[in-house]
C-alpha positions in Angstrom: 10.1 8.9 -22.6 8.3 11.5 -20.3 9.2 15.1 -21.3 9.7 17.9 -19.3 6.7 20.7 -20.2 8.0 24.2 -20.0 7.7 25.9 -16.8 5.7 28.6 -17.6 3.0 26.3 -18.7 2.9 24.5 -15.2 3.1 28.5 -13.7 -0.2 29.2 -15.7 -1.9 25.8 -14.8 -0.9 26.6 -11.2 -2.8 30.2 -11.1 -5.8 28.0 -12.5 -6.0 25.5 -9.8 -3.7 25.8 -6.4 -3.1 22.4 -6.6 -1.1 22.2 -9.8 2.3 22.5 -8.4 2.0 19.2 -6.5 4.5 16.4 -6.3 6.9 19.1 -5.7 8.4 19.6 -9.4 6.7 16.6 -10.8 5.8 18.4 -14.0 3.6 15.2 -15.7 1.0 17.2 -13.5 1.2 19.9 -15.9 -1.9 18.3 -17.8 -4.4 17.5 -14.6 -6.0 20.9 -14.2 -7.1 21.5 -16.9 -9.9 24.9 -17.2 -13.5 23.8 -16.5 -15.6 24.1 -19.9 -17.1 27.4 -20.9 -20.4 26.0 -21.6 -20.8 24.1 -17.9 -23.4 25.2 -15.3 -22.3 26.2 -11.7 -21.9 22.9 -9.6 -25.0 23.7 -7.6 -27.3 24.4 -9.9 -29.9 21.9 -12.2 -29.0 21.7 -16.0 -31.8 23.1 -18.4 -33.6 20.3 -20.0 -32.5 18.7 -23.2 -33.4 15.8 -25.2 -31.2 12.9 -24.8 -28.6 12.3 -26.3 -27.7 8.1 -27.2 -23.8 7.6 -26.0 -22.3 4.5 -26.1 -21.4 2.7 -22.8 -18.4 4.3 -20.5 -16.6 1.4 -18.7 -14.7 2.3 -16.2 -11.8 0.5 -14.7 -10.9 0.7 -10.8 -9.1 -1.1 -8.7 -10.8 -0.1 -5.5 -12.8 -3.2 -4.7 -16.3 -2.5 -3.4 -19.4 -4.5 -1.8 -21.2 -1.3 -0.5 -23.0 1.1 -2.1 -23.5 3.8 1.2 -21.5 3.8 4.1 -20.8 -0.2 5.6 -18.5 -2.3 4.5 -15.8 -2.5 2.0 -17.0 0.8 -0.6 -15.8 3.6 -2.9 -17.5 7.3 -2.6 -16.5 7.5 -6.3 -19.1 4.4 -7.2 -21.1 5.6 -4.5 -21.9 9.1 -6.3 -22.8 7.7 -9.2 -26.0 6.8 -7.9 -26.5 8.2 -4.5 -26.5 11.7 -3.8 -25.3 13.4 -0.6 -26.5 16.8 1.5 -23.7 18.3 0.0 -20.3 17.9 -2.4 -17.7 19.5 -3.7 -17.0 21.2 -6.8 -13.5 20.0 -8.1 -12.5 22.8 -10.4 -13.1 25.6 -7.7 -12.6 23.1 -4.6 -15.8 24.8 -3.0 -18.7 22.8 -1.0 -21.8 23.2 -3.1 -25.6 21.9 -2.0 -26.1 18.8 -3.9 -29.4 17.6 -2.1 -29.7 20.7 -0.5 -30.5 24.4 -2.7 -27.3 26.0 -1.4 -24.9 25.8 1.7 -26.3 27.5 5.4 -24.7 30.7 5.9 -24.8 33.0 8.9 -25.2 35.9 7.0 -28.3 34.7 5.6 -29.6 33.3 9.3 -29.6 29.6 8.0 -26.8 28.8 10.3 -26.9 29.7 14.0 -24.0 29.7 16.4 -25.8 30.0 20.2 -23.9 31.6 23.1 -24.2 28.0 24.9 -21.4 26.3 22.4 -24.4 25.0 20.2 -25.2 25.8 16.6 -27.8 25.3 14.7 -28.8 24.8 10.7 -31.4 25.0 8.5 -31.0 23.0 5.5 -33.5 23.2 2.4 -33.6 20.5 -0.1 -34.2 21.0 -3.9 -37.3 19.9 -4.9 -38.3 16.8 -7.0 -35.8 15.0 -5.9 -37.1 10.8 -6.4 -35.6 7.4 -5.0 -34.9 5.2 -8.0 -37.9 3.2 -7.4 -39.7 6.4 -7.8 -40.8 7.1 -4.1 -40.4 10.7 -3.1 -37.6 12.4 -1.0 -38.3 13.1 2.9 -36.7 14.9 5.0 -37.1 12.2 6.9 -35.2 10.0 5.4 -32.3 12.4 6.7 -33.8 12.0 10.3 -33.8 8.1 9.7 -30.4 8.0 8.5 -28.9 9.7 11.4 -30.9 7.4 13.7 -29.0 3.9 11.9 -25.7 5.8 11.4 -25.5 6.6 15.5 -26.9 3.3 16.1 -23.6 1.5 18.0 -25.1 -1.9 16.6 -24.8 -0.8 12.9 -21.3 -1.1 11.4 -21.2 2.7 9.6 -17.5 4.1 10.6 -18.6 7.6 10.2 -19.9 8.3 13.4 -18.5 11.6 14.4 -21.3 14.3 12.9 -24.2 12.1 13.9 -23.6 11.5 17.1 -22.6 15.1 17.3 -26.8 16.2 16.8 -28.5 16.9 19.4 -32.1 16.7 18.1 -33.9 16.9 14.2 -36.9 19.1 13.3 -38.8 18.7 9.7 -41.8 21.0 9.5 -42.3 19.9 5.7 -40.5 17.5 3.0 -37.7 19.9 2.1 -36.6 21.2 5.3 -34.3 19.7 7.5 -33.5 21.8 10.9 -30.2 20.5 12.6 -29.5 21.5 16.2 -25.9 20.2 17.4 -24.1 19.5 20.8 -21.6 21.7 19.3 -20.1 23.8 16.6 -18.5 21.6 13.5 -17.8 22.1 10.2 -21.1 19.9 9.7 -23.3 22.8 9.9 -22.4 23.5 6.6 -21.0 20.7 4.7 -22.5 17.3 4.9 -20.9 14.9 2.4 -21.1 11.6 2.1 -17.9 10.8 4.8 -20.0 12.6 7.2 -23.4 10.9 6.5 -24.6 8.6 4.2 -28.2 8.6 3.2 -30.4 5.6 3.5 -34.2 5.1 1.4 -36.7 5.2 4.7 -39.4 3.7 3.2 -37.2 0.6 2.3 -35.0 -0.2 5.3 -36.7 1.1 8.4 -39.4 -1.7 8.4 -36.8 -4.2 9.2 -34.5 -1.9 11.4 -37.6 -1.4 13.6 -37.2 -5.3 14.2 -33.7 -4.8 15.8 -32.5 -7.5 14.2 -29.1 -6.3 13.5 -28.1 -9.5 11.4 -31.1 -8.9 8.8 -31.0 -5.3 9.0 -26.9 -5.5 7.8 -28.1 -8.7 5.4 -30.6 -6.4 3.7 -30.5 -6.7 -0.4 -30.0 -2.4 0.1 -26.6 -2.5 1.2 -25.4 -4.3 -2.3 -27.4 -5.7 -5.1 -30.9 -4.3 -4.4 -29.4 -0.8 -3.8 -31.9 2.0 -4.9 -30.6 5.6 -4.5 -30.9 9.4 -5.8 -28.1 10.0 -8.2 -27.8 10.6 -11.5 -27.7 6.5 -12.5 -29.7 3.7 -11.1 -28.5 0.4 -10.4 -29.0 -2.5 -12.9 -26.6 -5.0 -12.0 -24.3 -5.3 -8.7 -21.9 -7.8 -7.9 -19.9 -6.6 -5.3 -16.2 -6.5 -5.6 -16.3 -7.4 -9.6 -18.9 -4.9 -11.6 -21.1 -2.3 -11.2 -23.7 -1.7 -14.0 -25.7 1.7 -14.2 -28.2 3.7 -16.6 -28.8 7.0 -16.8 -32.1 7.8 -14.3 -34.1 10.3 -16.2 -35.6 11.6 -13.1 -33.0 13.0 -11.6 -32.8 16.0 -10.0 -30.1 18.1 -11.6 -30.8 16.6 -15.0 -30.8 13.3 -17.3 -26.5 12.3 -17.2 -25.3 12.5 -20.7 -23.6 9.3 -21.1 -26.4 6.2 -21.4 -24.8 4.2 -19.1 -21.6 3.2 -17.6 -20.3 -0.1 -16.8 -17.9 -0.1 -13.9 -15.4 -2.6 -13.6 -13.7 -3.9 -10.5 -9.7 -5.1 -12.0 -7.3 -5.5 -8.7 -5.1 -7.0 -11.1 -3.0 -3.6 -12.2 -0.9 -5.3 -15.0 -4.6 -6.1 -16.7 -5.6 -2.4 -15.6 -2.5 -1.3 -17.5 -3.1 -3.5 -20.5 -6.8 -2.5 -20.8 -5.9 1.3 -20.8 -3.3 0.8 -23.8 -5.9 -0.9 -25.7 -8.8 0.9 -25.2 -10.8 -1.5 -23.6 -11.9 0.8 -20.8 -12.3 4.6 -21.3 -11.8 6.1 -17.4 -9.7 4.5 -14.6 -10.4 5.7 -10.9 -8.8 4.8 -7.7 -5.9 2.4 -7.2 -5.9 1.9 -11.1 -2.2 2.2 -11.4 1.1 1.8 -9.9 3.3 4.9 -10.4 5.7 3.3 -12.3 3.0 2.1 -15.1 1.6 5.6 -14.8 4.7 6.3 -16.8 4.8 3.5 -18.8 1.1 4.2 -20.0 2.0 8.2 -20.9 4.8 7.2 -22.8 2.6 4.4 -24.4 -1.0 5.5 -24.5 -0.9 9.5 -24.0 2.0 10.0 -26.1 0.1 8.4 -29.3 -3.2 11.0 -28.8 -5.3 8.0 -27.3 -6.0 10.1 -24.2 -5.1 11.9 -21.1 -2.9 10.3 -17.8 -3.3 13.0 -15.0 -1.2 12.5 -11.5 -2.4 14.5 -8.2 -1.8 13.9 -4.9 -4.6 12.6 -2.6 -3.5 11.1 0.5 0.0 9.4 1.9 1.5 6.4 3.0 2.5 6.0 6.5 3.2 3.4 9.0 0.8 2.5 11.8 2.3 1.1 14.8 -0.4 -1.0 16.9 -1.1 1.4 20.3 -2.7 -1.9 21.9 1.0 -3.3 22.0 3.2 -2.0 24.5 6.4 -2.1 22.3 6.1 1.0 21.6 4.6 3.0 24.4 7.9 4.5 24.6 7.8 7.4 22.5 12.0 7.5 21.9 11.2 3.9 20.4 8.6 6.0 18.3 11.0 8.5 17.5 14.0 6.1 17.2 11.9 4.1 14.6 11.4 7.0 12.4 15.2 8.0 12.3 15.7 4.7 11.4 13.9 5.1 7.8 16.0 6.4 5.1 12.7 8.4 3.3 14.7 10.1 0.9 15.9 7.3 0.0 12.8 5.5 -0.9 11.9 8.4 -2.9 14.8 8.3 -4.9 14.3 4.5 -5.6 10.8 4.0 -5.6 9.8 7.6 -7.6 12.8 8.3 -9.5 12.8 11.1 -7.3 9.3 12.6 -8.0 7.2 11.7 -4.9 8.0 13.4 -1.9 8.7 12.6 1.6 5.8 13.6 4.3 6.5 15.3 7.3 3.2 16.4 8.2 -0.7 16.1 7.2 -1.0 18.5 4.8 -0.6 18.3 1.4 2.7 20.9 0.2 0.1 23.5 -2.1 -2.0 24.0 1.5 -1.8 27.9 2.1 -0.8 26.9 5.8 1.9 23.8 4.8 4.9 26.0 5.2 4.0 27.3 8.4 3.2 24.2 10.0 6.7 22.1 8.3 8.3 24.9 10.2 6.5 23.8 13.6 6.6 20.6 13.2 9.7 18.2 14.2 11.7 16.4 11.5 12.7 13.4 11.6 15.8 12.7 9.1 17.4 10.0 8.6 20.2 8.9 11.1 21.2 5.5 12.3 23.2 6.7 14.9 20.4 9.0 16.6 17.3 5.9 16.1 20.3 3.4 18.0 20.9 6.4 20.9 17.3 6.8 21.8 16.2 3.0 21.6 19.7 2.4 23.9 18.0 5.0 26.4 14.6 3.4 26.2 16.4 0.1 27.5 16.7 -1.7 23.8 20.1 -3.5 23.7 21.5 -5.9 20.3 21.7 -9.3 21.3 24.2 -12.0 20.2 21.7 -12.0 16.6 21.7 -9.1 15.9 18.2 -8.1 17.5 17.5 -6.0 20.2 16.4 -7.3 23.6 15.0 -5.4 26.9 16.5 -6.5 30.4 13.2 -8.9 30.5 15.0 -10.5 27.9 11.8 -9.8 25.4 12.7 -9.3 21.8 12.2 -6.5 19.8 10.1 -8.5 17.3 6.5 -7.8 15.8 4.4 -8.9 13.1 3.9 -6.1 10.0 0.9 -6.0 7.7 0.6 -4.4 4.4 -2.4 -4.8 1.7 -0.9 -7.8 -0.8 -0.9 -6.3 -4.2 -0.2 -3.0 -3.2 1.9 0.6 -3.2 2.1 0.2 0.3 3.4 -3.3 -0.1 6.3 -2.0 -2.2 7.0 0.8 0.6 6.9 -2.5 3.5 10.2 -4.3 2.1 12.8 -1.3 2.4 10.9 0.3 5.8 11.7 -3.4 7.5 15.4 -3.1 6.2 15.7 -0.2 7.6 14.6 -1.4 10.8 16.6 -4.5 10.6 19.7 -2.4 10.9 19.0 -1.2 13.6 18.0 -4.8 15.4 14.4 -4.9 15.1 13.1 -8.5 13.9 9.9 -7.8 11.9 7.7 -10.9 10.7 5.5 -9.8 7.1 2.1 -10.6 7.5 0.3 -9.7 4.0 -3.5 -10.1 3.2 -5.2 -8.6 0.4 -7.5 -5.4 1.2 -11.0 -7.6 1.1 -9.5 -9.5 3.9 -8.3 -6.4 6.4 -11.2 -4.6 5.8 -12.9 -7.6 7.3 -14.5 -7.2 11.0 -11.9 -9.8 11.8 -9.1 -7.4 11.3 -10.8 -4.4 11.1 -9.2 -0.8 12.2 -6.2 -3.2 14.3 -3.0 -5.3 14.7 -1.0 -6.7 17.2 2.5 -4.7 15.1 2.8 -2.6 12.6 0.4 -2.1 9.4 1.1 -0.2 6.6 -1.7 2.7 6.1 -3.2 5.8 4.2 -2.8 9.2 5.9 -5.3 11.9 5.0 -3.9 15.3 4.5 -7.3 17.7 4.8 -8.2 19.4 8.4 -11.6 19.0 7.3 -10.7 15.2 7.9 -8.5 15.1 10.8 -11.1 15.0 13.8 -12.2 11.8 12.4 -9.2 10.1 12.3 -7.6 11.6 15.5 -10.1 12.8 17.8 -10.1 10.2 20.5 -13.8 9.8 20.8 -13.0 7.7 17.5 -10.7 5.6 18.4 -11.9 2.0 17.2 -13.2 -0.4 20.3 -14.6 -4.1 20.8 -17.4 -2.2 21.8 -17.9 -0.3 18.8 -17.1 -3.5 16.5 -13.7 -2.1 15.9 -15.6 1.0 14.0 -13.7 4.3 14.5 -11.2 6.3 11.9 -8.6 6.9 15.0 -7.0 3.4 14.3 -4.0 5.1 15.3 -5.4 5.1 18.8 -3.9 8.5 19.3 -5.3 9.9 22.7 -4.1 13.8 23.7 -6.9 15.5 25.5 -5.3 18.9 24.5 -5.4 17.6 20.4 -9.0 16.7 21.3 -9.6 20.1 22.1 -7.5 22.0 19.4 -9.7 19.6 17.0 -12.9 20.8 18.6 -11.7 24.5 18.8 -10.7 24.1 15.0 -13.8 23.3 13.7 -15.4 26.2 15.9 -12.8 28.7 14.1 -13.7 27.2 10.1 -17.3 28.4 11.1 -16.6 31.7 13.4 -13.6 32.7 12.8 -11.9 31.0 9.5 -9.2 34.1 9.7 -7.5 31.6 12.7 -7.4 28.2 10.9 -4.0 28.6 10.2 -3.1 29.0 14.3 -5.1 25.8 14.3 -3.1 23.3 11.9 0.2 24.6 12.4 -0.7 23.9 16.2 -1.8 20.8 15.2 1.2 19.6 12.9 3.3 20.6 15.6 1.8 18.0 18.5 1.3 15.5 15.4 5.3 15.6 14.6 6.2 15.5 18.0 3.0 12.5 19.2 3.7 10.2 16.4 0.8 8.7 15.7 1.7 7.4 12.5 4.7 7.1 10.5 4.3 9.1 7.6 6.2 8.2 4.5 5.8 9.8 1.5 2.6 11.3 -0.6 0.7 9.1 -2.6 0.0 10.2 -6.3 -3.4 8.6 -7.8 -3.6 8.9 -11.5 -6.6 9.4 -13.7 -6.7 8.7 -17.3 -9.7 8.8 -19.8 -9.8 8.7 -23.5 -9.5 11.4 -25.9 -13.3 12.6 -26.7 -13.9 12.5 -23.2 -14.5 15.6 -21.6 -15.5 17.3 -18.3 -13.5 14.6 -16.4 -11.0 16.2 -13.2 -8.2 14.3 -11.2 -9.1 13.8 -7.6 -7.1 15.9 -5.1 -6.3 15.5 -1.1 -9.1 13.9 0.9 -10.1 10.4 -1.2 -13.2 10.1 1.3 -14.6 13.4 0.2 -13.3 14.6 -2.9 -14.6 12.3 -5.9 -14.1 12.5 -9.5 -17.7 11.3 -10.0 -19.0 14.9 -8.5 -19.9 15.9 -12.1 -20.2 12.4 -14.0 -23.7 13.4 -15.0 -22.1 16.0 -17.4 -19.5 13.6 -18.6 -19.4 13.9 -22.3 -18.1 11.8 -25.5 -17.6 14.3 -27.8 -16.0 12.7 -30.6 
């Protein structure tokens, strides 16, 4: 059985990391912050040289499927950092940006980073030096230049648009420096991880770019099983969406990893993921490894017995996207009525024993500025009798079956997607009870991941969709600024798939990401602002948080659970001090 730890030991864990708290009482958390290792370097600085040390292979088991090593396609930033390397990343056991290509992060103070009385900003980055591409070529500054260039490119299926299109012009007076002038202030000018650019080998892929065939280009053996990148392991074998094996480059940068190799295993299948943990068959399990439920089972199993560690953190939530190309639910009392419908507390009861909370708003609950902005926001409790009210006054009446009709005589009926296999899947039966009660005819529509991550369905639906929220400011002019809302024109790329459009959000974004570089002392104004138009816009559904666990074996060490953004924060950040000491 799972015990309760005492509470001073979560109190002491919690004044370690802020995050510690999280799931709101959920005290199996007690053991996922652990204290960062006496005898480990500052994240942004190069280990001393050592002679190597032979480890035996690390496999590691996730159940995030991937056919993309950068930014296009189906991918995971956690395999992605094991052998590409970013401008910049952050440091999970101080939750600090640190210069991972770059020597350190532009600053004001030191006149790397220049805010100009016109609204636009400029920053001087300077890489480290003897940085190598895994084929040995050296590292350009150019190869920055050149991966803005593909990355704006509206032919070239990369999502993450935002920050490039956002730069006005490049200088590179020598190899190592990068000079940045942008339209406008963002966050950017000092953080540039791999959500906001992803970068691309020059000297392999620009030949055929410069052909503008767009087919070939996306085709190229780069993008999957001839990838060659800058991180602490190189690629030996690729086959997207089932393994991933890498070796230790002993040319990179911040020094040789200490674990040989690592053999990373693609297993969608989470009763095998489950079985493979309990038998030590693989040592680490990343993203969507688990299912809450066998969380539990595999402490009580697994940890229990000494074989290792299971660590639970929130990192993003489940929500409900409703389609904004369908005109169902331009109403936004239908909006509203559909929420009251949803018995949340409920679900957490049923589906968490009670451990995973309910989410109001985008912001995790161990955010300085969460109770401010719950307070702002609108709160949408269940009650059957308020959701029937408003959908009445929208023109929604129950027919002779039971489901609700406009006087057009349409029904209130729509098709609702979740990924097969899934948490989310498990959230999708009760939600379209819930609606069912109060006369809405839903028809389920599953896929697997692989297939809704296709262009064919990509970032749109003609109902509902069950989706991830991401609970990070640093994340939400991405997904709800709507210069990103998805388009046939853009190839359905674009993180607003909400389709949320509010010219006065656009510009509390914009004026948000001004503030986290001018004047951080007015964030909090800024996302309790923002959590109050996102309660009261609906642009999703939220749910409840999602907990992602992490488990490793004992002799393992230097390994960190993965809190709020999934995109940007990545347990790989360190893997090249990853350890077996036992």
């Amino acid at each position: 059985m799972v015990r309760i730890r005492p509470v001073q030991g979560v109190i002491d864990q919690a004044r370690r990391c802020p995050w510690a708290g999280v799931v709101l009482g959920l005290v199996l958390v007690a053991a996922a912050c652990a204290p960062a290792p006496p005898t480990q370097s500052p994240a942004g600085q190069a280990q001393p040289a050592a002679a190597p040390r032979v480890q035996r292979t690390l496999v590691v088991g996730s159940g995030r499927p991937v056919n993309n090593l950068s930014n296009m396609g189906v991918r995971d930033g956690e395999a992605r950092d094991l052998v590409n390397a970013s401008v910049t990343n952050k440091d999970l056991t101080t939750f600090q940006w640190y210069g991972w290509l770059a020597e350190e992060i532009p600053s004001i103070d030191r006149g790397t980073l220049r805010v100009n009385t016109d609204g636009t900003m400029t920053s001087t980055w300077k890489m480290r030096p003897g940085i190598k591409w895994h084929d040995g070529t050296p590292f350009d500054t150019r190869d920055l230049v050149f991966s803005v260039e593909i990355a704006r490119d509206p032919n070239v299926a990369i999502e993450e648009k935002t920050v490039p299109e956002m730069i006005e012009r490049m200088e590179t007076p020598d190899a190592r420096t990068w000079i940045v002038h942008y339209k406008r202030v963002h966050l950017s000018g000092r953080s540039i991880h791999a959500s906001y650019l992803g970068v691309v080998p020059r000297h392999i892929l620009e030949p055929v770019y410069l052909t503008k065939d767009y087919v070939a280009f996306e085709g190229h053996p780069w993008w999957s099983n001839g990838f060659i990148g800058t991180g602490p392991y190189r690629v030996v074998d690729f086959k997207p969406a089932e393994l991933l094996e890498v070796e230790a480059y002993d040319d990179y940068f911040m020094g040789r990893a200490k674990i040989d190799r690592i053999s990373w295993r693609i297993i969608q299948d989470r009763n095998v993921m489950q079985t493979n943990i309990i038998t030590n068959t693989v040592d680490v399990t990343t993203r969507d490894a688990l299912t809450f439920d066998q969380a539990l089972v595999v402490k009580e199993q697994w940890e229990e017995r000494g074989q290792g560690k299971v660590l639970l953190a929130p990192y993003n939530g489940y929500a409900v996207g409703l389609s904004g190309m369908n005109p169902l639910f331009d109403d936004i009392r239908v909006k509203q009525a559909l929420m009251h419908a949803i018995n949340r507390e409920e679900i957490k009861e049923t589906l968490s024993r009670g451990l995973i909370d309910v989410q109001h708003i985008p912001l995790v609950p161990m955010h300085p500025s969460y109770t401010s902005a719950l307070a702002a926001a609108t709160r949408y409790d269940f009650n059957v009798e308020r959701a029937q009210t408003l959908l009445q006054q929208a023109g929604w009446t129950k027919g002779a079956d039971g489901v609700l009709a406009n006087g057009r005589g349409e029904r209130f009926s729509f098709e609702f997607q979740a990924p097969s296999g899934t948490d989310e899947e498990l959230l999708q039966a009760p939600i379209a009870n819930y609606w069912k009660a109060v006369g809405v005819d839903t028809r389920i529509n599953n896929m697997p991941n692989r297939t809704l991550l296709t262009e064919e369905f990509r970032n749109r639906w003609p109902g509902a969709r069950m989706i991830s929220t991401f609970p990070d400011p640093d994340n939400w002019e991405n997904r709800y600024h709507s210069r990103n809302i998805p388009t046939e024109a853009t190839r359905w790329v674009g993180e607003n798939y909400s389709r949320w459009a509010n010219a006065t959000v656009d510009k509390l974004l914009e004026d948000m990401f001004v503030a986290n570089i001018r004047q951080p002392e007015r964030l909090d104004d800024f996302i309790v602002q923002f959590s109050r138009f996102f309660s009261q816009d609906l642009p999703v559904h939220s749910i409840r948080y999602n907990v992602e666990t992490t488990t490793f074996r004992t002799g393992l060490t230097n390994i960190y659970p993965k809190y709020g953004n999934p995109g940007e924060n990545s347990r790989t950040w360190n893997v090249h001090l990853w350890e077996w000491k036992d």
